[in-house]
C-alpha positions as semicolon CSV with decimal commas, in nm:
position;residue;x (nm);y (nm);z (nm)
1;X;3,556;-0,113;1,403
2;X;3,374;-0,442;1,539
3;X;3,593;-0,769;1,525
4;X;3,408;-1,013;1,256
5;X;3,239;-1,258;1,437
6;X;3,379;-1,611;1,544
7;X;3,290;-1,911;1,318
8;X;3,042;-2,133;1,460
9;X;2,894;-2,463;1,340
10;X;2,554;-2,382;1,378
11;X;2,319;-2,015;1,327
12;X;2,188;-1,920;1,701
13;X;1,885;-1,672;1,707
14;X;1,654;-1,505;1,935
15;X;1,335;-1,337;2,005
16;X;1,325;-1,128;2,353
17;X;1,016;-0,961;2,412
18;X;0,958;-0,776;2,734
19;X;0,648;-0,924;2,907
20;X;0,498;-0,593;2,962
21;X;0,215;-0,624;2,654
22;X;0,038;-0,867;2,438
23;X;0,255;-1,016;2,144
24;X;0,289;-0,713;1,923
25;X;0,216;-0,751;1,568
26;X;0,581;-0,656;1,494
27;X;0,723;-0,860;1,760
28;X;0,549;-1,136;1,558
29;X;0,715;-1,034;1,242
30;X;1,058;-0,985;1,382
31;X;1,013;-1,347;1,547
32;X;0,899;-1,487;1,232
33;X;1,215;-1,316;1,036
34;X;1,421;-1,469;1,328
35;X;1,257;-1,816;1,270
36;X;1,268;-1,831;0,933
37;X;1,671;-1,730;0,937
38;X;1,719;-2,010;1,202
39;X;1,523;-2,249;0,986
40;X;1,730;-2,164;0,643
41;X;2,012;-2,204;0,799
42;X;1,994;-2,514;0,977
43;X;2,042;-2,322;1,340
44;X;1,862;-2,308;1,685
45;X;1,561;-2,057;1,729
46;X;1,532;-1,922;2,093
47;X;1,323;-1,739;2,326
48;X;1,428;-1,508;2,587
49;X;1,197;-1,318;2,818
50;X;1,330;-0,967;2,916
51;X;1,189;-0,899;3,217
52;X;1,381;-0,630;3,407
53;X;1,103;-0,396;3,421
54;X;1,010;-0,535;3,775
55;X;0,673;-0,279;3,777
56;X;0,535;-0,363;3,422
57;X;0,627;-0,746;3,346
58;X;0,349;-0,995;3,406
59;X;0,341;-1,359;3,439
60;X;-0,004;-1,323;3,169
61;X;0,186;-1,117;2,928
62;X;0,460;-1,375;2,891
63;X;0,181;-1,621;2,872
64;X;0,036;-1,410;2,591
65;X;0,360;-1,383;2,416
66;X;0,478;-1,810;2,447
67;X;0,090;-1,861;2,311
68;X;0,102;-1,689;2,040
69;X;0,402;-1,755;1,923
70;X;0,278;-2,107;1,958
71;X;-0,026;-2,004;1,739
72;X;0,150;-1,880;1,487
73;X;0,345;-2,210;1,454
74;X;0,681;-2,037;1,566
75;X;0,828;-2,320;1,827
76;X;1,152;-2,199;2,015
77;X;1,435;-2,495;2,069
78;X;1,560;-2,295;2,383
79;X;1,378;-2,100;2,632
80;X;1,148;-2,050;2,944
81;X;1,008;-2,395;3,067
82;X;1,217;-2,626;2,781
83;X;1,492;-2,499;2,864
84;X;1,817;-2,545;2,751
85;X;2,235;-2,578;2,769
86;X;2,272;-2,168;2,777
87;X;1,986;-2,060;3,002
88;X;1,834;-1,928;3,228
89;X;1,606;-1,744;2,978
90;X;1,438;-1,476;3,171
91;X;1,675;-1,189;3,257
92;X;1,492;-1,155;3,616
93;X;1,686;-1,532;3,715
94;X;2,014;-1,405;3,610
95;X;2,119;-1,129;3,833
96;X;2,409;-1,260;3,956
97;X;2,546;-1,324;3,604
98;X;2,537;-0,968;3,554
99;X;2,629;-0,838;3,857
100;X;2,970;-1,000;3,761
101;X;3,016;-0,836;3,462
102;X;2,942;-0,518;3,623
103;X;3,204;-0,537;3,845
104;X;3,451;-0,671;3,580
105;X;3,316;-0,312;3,390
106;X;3,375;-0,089;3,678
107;X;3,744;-0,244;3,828
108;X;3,878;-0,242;3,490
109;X;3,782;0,154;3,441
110;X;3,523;0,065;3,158
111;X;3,257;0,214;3,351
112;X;3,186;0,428;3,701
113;X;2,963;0,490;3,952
114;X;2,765;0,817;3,865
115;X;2,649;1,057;4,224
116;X;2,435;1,269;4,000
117;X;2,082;1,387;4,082
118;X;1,829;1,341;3,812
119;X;1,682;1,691;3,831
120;X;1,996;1,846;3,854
121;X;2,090;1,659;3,512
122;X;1,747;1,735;3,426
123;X;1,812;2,114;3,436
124;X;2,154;2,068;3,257
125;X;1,952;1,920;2,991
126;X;1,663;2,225;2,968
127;X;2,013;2,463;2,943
128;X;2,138;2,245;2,675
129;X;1,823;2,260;2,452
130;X;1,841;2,613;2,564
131;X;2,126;2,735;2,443
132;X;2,147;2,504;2,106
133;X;2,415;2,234;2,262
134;X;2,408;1,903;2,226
135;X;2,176;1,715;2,482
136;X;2,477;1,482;2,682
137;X;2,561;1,406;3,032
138;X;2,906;1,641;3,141
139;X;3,084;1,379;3,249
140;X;3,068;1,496;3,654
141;X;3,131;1,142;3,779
142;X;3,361;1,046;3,550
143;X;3,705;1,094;3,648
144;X;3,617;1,081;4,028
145;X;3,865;0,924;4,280
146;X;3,796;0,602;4,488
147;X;3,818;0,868;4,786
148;X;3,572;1,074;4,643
149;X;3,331;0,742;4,510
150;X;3,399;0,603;4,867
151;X;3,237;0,974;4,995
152;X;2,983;1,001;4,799
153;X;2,875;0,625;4,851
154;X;2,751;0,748;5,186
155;X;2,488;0,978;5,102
156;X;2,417;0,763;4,804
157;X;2,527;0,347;4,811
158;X;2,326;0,250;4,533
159;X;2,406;0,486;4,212
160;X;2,392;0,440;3,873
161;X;2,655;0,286;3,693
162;X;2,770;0,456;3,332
163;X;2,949;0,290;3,043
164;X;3,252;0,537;2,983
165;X;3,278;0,560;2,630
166;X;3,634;0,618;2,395
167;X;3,595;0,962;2,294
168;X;3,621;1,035;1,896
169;X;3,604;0,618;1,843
170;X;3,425;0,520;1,477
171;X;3,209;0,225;1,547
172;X;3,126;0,052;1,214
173;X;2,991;-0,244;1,163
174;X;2,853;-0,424;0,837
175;X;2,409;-0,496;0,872
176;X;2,273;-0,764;0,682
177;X;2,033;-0,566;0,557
178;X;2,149;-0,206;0,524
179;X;2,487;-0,293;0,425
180;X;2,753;-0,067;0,656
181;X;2,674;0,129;0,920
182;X;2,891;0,373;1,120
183;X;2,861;0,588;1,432
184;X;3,081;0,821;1,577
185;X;3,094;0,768;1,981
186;X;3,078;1,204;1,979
187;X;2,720;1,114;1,889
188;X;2,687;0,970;2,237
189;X;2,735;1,038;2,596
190;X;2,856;0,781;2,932
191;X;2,537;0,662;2,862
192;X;2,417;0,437;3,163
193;X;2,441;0,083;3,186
194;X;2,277;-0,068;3,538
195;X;2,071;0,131;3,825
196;X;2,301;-0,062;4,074
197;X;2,492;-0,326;4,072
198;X;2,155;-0,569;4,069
199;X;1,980;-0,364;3,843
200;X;2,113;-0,383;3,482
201;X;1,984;-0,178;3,217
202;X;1,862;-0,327;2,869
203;X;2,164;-0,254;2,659
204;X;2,391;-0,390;2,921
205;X;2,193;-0,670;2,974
206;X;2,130;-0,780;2,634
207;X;2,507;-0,818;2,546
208;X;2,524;-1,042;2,841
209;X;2,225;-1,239;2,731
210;X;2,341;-1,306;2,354
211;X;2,659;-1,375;2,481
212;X;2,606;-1,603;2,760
213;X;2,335;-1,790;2,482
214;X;2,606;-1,799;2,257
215;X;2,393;-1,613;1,974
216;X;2,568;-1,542;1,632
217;X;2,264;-1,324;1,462
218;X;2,068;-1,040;1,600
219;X;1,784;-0,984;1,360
220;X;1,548;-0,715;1,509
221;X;1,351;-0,368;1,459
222;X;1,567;-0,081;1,283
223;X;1,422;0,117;1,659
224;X;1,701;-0,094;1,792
225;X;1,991;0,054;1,524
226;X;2,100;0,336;1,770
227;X;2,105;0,072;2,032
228;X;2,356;-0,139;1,810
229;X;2,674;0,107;1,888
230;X;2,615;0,104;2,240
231;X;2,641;-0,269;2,231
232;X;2,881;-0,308;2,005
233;X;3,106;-0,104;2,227
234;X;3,005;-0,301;2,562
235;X;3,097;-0,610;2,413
236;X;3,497;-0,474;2,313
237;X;3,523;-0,360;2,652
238;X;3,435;-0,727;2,796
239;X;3,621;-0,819;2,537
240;X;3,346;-1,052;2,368
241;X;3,353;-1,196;2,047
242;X;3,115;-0,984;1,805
243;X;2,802;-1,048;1,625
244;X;2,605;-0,988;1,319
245;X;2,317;-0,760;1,329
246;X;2,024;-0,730;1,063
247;X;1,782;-0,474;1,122
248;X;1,457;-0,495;0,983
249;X;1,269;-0,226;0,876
250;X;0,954;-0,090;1,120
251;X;0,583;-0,176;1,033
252;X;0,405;0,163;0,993
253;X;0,078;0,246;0,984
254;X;-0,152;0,404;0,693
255;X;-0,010;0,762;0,845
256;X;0,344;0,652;0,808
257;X;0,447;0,656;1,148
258;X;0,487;0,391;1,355
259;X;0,208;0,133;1,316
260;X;-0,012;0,192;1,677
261;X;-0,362;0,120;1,846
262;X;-0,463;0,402;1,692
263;X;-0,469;0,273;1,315
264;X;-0,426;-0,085;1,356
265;X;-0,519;-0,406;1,630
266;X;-0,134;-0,446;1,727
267;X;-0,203;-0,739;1,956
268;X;-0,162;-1,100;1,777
269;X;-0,412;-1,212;2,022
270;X;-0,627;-0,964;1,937
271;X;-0,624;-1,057;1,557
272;X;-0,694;-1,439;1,664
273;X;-0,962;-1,388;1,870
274;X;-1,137;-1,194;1,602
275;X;-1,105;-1,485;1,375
276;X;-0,799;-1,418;1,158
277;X;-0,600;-1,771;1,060
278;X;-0,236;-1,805;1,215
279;X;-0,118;-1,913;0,851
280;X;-0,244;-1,598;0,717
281;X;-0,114;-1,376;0,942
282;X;0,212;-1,580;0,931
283;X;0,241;-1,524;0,546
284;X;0,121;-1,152;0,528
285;X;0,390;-1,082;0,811
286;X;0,653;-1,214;0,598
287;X;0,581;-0,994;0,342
288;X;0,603;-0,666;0,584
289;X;0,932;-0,585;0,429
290;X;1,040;-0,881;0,245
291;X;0,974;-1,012;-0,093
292;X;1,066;-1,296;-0,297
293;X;1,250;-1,310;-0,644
294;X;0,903;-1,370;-0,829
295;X;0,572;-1,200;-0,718
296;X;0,380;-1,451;-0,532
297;X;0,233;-1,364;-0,290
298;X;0,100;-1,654;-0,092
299;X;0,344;-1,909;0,102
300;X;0,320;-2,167;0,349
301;X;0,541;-2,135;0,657
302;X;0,764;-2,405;0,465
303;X;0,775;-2,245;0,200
304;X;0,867;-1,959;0,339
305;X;1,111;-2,182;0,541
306;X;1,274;-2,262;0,211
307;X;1,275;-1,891;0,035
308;X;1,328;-1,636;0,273
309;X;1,654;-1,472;0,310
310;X;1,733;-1,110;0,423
311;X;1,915;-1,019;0,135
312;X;1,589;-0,971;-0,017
313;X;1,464;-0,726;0,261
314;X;1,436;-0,368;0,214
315;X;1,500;-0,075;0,387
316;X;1,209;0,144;0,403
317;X;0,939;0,114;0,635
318;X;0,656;-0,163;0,551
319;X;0,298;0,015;0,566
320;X;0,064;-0,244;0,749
321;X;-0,253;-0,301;0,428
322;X;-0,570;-0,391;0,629
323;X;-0,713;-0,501;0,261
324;X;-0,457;-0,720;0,176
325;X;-0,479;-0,878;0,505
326;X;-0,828;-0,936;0,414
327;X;-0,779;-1,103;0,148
328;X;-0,512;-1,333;0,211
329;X;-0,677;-1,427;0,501
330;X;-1,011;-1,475;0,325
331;X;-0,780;-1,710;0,032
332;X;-0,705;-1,935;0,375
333;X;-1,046;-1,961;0,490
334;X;-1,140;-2,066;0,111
335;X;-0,872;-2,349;0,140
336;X;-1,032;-2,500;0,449
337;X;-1,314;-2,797;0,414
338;X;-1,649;-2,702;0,512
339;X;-1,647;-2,915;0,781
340;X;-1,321;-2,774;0,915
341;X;-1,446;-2,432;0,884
342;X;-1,779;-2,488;1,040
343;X;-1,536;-2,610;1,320
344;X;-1,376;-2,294;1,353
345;X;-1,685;-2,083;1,308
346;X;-1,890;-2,230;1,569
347;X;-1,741;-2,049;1,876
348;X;-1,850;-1,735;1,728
349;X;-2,232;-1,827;1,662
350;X;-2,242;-1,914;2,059
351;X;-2,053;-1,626;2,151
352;X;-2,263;-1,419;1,975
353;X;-2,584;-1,618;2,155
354;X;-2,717;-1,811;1,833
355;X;-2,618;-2,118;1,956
356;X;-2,567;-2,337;2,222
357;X;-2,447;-2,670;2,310
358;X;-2,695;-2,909;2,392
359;X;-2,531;-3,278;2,477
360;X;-2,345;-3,374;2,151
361;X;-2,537;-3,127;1,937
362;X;-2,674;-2,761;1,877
363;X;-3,012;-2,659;1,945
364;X;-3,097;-2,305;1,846
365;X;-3,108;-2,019;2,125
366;X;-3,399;-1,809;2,049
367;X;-3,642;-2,110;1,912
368;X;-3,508;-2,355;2,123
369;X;-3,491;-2,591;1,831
370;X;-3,249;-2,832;1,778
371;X;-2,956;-2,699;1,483
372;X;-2,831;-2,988;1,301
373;X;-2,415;-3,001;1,211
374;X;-2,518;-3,022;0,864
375;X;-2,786;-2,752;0,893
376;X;-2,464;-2,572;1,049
377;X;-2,242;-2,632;0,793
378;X;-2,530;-2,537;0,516
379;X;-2,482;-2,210;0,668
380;X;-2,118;-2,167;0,683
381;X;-2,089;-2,280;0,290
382;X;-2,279;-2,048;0,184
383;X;-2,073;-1,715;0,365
384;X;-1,725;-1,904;0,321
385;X;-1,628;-1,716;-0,014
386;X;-1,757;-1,385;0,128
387;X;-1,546;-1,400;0,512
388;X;-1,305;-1,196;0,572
389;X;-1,244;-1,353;0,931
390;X;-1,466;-1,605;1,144
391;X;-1,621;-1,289;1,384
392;X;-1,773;-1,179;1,065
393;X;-1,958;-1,509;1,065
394;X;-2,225;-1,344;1,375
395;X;-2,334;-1,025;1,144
396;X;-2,353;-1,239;0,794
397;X;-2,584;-1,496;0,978
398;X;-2,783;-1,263;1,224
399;X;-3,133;-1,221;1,039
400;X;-3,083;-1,659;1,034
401;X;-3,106;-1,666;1,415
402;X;-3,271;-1,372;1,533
403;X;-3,574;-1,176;1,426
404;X;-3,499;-0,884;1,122
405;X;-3,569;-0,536;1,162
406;X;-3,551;-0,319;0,831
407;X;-3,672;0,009;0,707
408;X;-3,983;-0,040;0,445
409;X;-3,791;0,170;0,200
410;X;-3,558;-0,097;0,164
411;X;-3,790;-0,368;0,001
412;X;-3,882;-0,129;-0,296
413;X;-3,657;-0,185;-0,644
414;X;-3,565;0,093;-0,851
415;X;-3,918;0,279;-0,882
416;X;-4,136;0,034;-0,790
417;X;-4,487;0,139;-0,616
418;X;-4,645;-0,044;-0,302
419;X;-4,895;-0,186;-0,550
420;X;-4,623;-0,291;-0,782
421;X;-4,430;-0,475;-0,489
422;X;-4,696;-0,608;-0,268
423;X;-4,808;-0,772;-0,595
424;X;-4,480;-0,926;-0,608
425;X;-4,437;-1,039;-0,248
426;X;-4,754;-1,192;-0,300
427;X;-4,645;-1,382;-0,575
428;X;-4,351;-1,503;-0,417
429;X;-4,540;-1,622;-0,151
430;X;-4,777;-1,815;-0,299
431;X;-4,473;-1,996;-0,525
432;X;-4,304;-2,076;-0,167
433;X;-4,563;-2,193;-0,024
434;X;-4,685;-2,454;-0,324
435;X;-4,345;-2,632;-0,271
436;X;-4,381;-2,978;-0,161
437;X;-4,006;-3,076;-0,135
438;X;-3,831;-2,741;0,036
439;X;-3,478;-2,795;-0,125
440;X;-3,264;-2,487;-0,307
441;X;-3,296;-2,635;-0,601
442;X;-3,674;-2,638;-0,596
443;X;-3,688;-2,281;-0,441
444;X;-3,445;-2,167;-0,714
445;X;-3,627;-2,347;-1,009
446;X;-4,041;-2,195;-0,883
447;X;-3,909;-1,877;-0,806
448;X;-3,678;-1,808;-1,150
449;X;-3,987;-1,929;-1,326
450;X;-4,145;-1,609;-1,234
451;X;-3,902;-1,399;-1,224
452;X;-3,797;-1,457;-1,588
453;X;-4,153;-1,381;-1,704
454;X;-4,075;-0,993;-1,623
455;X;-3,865;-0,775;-1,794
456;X;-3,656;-0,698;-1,468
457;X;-3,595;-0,966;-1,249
458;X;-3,454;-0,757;-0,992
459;X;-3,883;-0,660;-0,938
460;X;-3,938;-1,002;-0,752
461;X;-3,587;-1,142;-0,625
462;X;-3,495;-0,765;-0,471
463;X;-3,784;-0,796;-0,227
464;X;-3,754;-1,106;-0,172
465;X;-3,426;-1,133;-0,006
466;X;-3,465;-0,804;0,179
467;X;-3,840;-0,952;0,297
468;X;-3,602;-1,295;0,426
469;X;-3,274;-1,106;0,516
470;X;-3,359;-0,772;0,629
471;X;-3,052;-0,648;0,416
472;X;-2,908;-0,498;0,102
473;X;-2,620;-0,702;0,084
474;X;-2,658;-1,056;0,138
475;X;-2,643;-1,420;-0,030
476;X;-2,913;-1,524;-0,280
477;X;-3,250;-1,550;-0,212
478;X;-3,253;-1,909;-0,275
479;X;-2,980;-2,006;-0,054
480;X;-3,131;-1,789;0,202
481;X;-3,504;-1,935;0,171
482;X;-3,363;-2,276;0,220
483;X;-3,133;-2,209;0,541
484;X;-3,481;-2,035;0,676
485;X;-3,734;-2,319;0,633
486;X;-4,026;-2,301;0,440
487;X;-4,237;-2,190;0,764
488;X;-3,981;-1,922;0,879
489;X;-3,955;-1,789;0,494
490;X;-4,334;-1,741;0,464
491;X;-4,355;-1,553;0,804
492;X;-4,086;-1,334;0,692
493;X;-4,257;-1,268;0,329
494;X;-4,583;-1,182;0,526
495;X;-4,439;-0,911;0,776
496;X;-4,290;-0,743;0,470
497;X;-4,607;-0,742;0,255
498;X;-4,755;-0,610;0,626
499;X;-4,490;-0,305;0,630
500;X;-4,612;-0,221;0,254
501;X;-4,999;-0,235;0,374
502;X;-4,883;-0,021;0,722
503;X;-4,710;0,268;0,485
C-alpha cells in the first residue's frame, strides 16, 4: 500500500502539458482545478513543460499553452522563464537528472535492460489476443545475466529499459476524489520506463519531476488513473516519499465519449479568438465536474478561489453544454460597459473589413466615411444583450456596413399582397423622410403613429426592418433606421418597394 505522504508546510501543485497542441480545453480545466486547490490552500501553483516527445513539441505550442493560461488569469509561481528553487521546468533540460535515477533503478535490480524486438513482441501480442490471454510482455529480458546483457549490448547498446514489477503486490492508495483505489500489479506487465538511458519515458519521468519539485498534490484527468499504479510503484522502489492524487473526471462530448474536434473547439485559443471572455470560460470550466453547496452558477475566479474544494467533485464524466456556455458567456458580455465592449468588439468589425483605422479614428470601408466611436458604440449597444461572443458582432452588423441582399418573399407579412405592402413601404417612406431631427426617438414616435392606426402592426414595421436589414431576425426597426442614417434608410426603403414593382 502507498506510504501517506510527508507533512509539508505549504500545498505544491502542477500543471504539465506536453507542448505538442494548443491549450486543450481540459488541460484548462485541470489547470484551473490545480489553481484553485493551490489558491485554497495557501500553496505554490506551478508549471512544468513535458517535452520529451523530441518530434512533436514546439517552441509555439508552449507559447500557446503559457498564453493562455495567462488569458485565463491562471499565473504559475514556478516555471519556464520565472523560474524557481526546484527547476528546471522543461523535462528536455533535465536529462541528466534522470539518467541518474535510471541507473540507481537498474544497479539496484528495480529495473533491466530489455533486447527484445518490437515485431517479435508485436507477434507475441497478435498470439495473445489470439488465443484469449492476457496482452503482457513474457518477461524474456528479465532475469538475464550481466554476461548475457553485456552480449546482447553488442548487437543492441541502446535498449529499452523496463520497470520490473513485484508480482501479486496490491497497490492501494486513497484519491481525493474517488475515495480508495486499488490495483493488483497481475493487472500489469515490466512495463517500460526509458528508451535508453537519455530517453525517459513519461511515467518515469513524471515521478522524477514531482519529486525533484517537491509536489504534495497531483490533481489531473481520471485518463491518468491507470498511470497512478505505475507511479506509485516507481516511487517505493526509489524509495520516495508518496503523494496524494485527485483525479478529475474527463470532459465528454454531447456523444459521451471523450470531448474531441469533432463535437467541440478543444483549443482555448480557439475559443478566444472567436470572442469568448476568459472569465467565462474560467467559470463554466469550473463547473465541468464540480459544483458548489448552493446552485449558483456564476463565480468570479475569487470566488471560486474561496469555494472550490474537491470534495465537492464528482465522479462521472462532465458533458461539455455549448448552450450554457452561451449563456454564461453572453451574462459576461452584459456586465461589461459599452465602452469597454465596443473595445473588445472592434477587432472583429476590421477583421471582417467594415472598418478601418484611420489616424485616431474609424472611417468606414465600403463608403469611405468617417465612423465615429460613439456612432461605434451606438452599434454595439444595441447587439450587446443579443451576443453570444464578439465574432458574432460581423454577421449581427453586416447589412450596417455592406449592401443587403434578400429574397422579395421576405418583406411580405402574414398574407399581405404587393399592393397591400408597397402601400406600406410607401408610407413608411414618406414618414422617414418628413423627419427633421433623425434621432430614435423621433423615428420611433412618426413611425408608431402609423403603425397603431392598423389593426396589425406587424403590416408596416415587418417590412420595414426587412426593407433596412435584409433579415428576419434582427433589432427594431427604430434602432436600426437610426444606426443607418436617414439617407441610407430611404435608399434601402426604395430598393424594396423596387423588388415589389420587379415581381
Amino acid at each position: 500500500m502507498d506510504k501517506k505522504p510527508s507533512k509539508q508546510s505549504s500545498v505544491r501543485v502542477r500543471i504539465a502539458p506536453s507542448p505538442t497542441g494548443p491549450l486543450h480545453i481540459g488541460t484548462a480545466r485541470t489547470a484551473l482545478s490545480n489553481y484553485l486547490f493551490a489558491r485554497k490552500n495557501n500553496g505554490v501553483f506551478i508549471l512544468r513543460i513535458e517535452d520529451t516527445d523530441k518530434k512533436r513539441s514546439q517552441k509555439k505550442w508552449e507559447d500557446d499553452i503559457r498564453d493562455g493560461l495567462q488569458w485565463l488569469g491562471l499565473q504559475w509561481q514556478e516555471g519556464p522563464a520565472i523560474g524557481g528553487p526546484h527547476g528546471p521546468y522543461r523535462q528536455s533540460e533535465k536529462k541528466e537528472v534522470y539518467t541518474r535515477y535510471l541507473k540507481k533503478l537498474l544497479k539496484e535490480g528495480k529495473a533491466y535492460y530489455c533486447f527484445c524486438k518490437e515485431e517479435d513482441l508485436e507477434a507475441e501480442r497478435e498470439e495473445q489476443i489470439k488465443t484469449g490471454k492476457p496482452v503482457h510482455y513474457p518477461g524474456h529480458c528479465r532475469n538475464l545475466s550481466k554476461k548475457e546483457i553485456k552480449e546482447k549490448r553488442k548487437e543492441n547498446p541502446n535498449p529499452v529499459i523496463r520497470f520490473k514489477t513485484p508480482t501479486n503486490q496490491e497497490v492501494v492508495f486513497e484519491d481525493e476524489v474517488r475515495g480508495e483505489v486499488k490495483f493488483n500489479t497481475k493487472e500489469l506487465d515490466d512495463f517500460v520506463i526509458a528508451k535508453s538511458l537519455n530517453e525517459p519515458l513519461y511515467n518515469f519521468a513524471v515521478v522524477i519531476d514531482d519529486y525533484e519539485m517537491k509536489i504534495t498534490h497531483v490533481i489531473r484527468g481520471e485518463d491518468h488513473l491507470s498511470n497512478t499504479p505505475k507511479q506509485i510503484l516507481i516511487r517505493e522502489a526509489l524509495g520516495l516519499p508518496a503523494l496524494r492524487f485527485g483525479h478529475l473526471p474527463l470532459v465528454l462530448g454531447e456523444s459521451g465519449g471523450k470531448l474531441s474536434k469533432r463535437e467541440a473547439i478543444t483549443s482555448v485559443t480557439e475559443y478566444r479568438k472567436k470572442g469568448y471572455l476568459p472569465e467565462a470560460l474560467v467559470n463554466f470550466s469550473a463547473l465541468l465536474g464540480w459544483h458548489p453547496k448552493d446552485d449558483e452558477e456564476v463565480f468570479s475566479l475569487k470566488e471560486l478561489e474561496e469555494k472550490f474544494s474537491l470534495d465537492r467533485v464528482k465522479k462521472g464524466g462532465a458533458v461539455f453544454d455549448y448552450q450554457k456556455l452561451n449563456w454564461m458567456n453572453g451574462i459576461y458580455i452584459r456586465e461589461k460597459t459599452v465602452s469597454n465592449l465596443t473595445n473588445l468588439c472592434i477587432p472583429y468589425l476590421i477583421k471582417a473589413g467594415y472598418i478601418e483605422p484611420s489616424d485616431d479614428k474609424y472611417k468606414e470601408v465600403e463608403s469611405g466615411e468617417e465612423v465615429s466611436r460613439d456612432y461605434l458604440e451606438s452599434i454595439i449597444s444595441i447587439y450587446q444583450d443579443r451576443l453570444k461572443y464578439l465574432e458574432e458582432i460581423k454577421n449581427l452588423t453586416a447589412f450596417i456596413f455592406e449592401d443587403i441582399n434578400y429574397d422579395k418573399e421576405l418583406l411580405v407579412w402574414k398574407n399581405q399582397d404587393d399592393k397591400e405592402l408597397l402601400k406600406m413601404l410607401k408610407k413608411s417612406y414618406k414618414d422617414l423622410k418628413g423627419i427633421k431631427e433623425w434621432t430614435q426617438e423621433k423615428i420611433t414616435d412618426t413611425v408608431l403613429k402609423e403603425a397603431n392606426k392598423l389593426n396589425d402592426r406587424g403590416k408596416i414595421l415587418w417590412p420595414l426592418r426587412v426593407a433596412l436589414t435584409g433579415k428576419k431576425n434582427s433589432a427594431g426597426p427604430f434602432e436600426v433606421a437610426y444606426l443607418l442614417g436617414q439617407k441610407k434608410a430611404l435608399s434601402r426603403i426604395k430598393k424594396a418597394r423596387q423588388k415589389i414593382k420587379n415581381k
